[in-house]
C-alpha positions in Angstrom: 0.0 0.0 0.0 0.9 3.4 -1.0 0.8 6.4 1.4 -1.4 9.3 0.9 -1.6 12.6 1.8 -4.5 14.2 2.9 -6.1 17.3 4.3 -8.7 16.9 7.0 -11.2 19.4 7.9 -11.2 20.8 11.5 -14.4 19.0 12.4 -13.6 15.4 11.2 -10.0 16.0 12.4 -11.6 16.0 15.8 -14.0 13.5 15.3 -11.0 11.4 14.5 -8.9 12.4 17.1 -11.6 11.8 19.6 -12.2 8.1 18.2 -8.3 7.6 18.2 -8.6 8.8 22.4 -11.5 6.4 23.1 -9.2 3.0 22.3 -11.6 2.7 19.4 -8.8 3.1 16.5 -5.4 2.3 16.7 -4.0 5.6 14.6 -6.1 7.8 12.2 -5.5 5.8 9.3 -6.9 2.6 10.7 -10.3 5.2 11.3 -10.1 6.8 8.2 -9.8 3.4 5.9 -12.6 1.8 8.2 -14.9 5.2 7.4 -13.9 5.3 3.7 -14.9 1.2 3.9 -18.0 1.9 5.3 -19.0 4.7 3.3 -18.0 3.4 0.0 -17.9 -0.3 0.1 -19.5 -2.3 3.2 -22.1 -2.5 4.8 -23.2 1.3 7.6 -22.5 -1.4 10.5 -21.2 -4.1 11.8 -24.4 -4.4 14.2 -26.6 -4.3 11.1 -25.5 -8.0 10.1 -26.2 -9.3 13.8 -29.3 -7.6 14.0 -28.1 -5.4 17.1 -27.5 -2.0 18.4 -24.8 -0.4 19.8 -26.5 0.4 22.6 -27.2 -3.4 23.3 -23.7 -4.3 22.8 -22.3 -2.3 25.0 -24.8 -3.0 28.1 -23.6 -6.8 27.3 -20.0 -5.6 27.6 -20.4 -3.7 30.3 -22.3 -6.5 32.2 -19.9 -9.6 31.3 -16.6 -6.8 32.2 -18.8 -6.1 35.8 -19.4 -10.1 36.4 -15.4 -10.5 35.4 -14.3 -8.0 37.9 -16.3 -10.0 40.5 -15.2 -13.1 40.0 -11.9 -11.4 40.1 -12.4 -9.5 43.5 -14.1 -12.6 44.7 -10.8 -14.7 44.0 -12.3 -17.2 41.7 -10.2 -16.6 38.1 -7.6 -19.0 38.0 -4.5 -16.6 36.5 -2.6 -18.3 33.4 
């Protein structure tokens, strides 16, 4: 793959920034070529194809990472 050199508005330069913060993307071209994928190519979602929301995935997430910290905290994880 080539590089490429591109101007961002101010806005989506802090949309991207702001996704790059949250742990979501690893740099801004991993955000940028999963936007441009999106937009152009794939599917608006990844929870369209499973028939969810985000809001439902993360309430799952939140609930298994809530029973994981007690099972921690109540000593039953075995550590590898």
């Amino acid at each position: 793959m080539t590089a490429k050199h591109i101007t961002l508005t101010d806005p989506v330069a802090d949309i991207i920034a702001a996704e790059i913060s949250s742990g979501r993307y690893k740099d801004a071209s991993a955000a940028l070529n999963d936007a441009a994928w999106n937009y152009f190519i794939g599917a608006p979602s990844p929870f369209t194809e499973y028939g969810v929301t985000p809001e439902q995935v993360e309430r799952s997430a939140a609930a298994e990472l809530a029973a994981i910290k007690a099972d921690r905290e109540a000593g039953k994880l075995v550590e590898l």
